[in-house]
N, C-alpha and C positions, 0 to 999 in steps of 0.2 A: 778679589782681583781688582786691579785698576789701572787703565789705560787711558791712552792721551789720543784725540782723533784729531790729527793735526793738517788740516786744510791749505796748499797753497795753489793760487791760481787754479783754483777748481778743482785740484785734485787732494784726494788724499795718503797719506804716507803710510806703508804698509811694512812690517817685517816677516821673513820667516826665521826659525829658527832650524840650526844643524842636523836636530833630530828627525826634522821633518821640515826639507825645504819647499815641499811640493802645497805645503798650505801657507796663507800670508791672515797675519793677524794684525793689530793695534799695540803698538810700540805699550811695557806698564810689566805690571809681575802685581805679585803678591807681598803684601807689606810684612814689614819685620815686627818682632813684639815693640809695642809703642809708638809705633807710625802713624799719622795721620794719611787719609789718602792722597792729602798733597805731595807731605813728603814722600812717601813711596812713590810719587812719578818722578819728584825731581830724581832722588837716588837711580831711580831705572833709566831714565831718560840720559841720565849722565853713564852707568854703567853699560848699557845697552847702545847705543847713540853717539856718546860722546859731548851734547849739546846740553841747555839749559831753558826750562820753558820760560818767556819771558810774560807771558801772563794766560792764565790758566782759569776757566769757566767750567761749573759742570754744567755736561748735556744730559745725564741722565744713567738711571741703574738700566740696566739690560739684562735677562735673566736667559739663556739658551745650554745645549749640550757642547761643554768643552769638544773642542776638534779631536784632540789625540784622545782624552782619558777619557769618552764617553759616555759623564756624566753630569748632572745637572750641575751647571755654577752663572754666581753671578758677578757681573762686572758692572764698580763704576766709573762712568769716563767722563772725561775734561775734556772740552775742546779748548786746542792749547796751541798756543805762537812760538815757536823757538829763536835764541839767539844762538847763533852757530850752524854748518852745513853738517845732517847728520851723516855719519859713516856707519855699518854694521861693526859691532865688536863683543865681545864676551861669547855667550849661547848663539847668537843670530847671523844666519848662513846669507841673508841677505835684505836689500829693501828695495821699494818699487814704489810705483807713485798711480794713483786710477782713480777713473773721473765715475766709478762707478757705472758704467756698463759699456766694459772692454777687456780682455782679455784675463784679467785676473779676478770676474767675479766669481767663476766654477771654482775657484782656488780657493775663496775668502773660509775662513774659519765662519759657524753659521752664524753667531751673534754678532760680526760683523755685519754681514750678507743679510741675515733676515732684522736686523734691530739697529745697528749703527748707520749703514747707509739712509736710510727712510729719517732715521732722526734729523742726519744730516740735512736733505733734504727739504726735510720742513721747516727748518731752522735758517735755511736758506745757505747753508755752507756749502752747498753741491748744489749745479744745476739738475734740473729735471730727467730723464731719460728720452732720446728723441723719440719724435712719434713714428 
């Protein structure tokens, strides 16, 4: 798996998809035979999205229990800039934007919630959580 945690103005970019809109995960999917994990963001990022990342870092492998399938996977993510405003299309019922601790973190998928945000975080992409 590989997802793109894409920061603007302090927040970060969140989708859910159709099957289950009630949880919000990291815009990315799973690569096709021969993919790079680059290339599997772009193709998502555009299939998904609609947009193009215009430069792309990894933050790191994140290992937690998928949301729907309940069981162990891992993801690696890029923190990524895009060129274009995204829209929800294909699988994904919708997107949303959180500064990490506001309303959609009971939602987040867990390796968002327990390993992305805190990455974020240190990395200095997200401010702190107040006190």
């Amino acid at each position: 798996m590989v997802a793109a945690a894409i920061v603007d103005r302090g927040r970060l970019l969140l989708v859910s998809k159709k099957v289950a809109p009630e949880v919000f995960y990291l815009p990315g999917g799973k690569p096709e035979r021969g993919e790079t994990p680059q290339q599997t963001l772009i193709r998502e990022l555009d299939e998904e999205l609609g947009v193009v990342p215009r430069a792309m870092s990894l933050l790191g492998d994140v290992e937690d229990i998928a949301a729907l399938e309940g069981v162990p996977m891992r993801m690696t993510v890029f923190a990524a800039d895009l060129a274009g405003r995204p829209a929800p299309a294909a699988e994904l019922a919708a997107l949303g934007w959180t500064n990490g601790h506001d309303s959609y973190v009971p939602r987040l998928a867990p390796a968002v919630r327990n390993h992305v945000l805190p990455l974020l975080r240190r990395s200095k992409h997200l401010g702190e959580p107040p006190s």
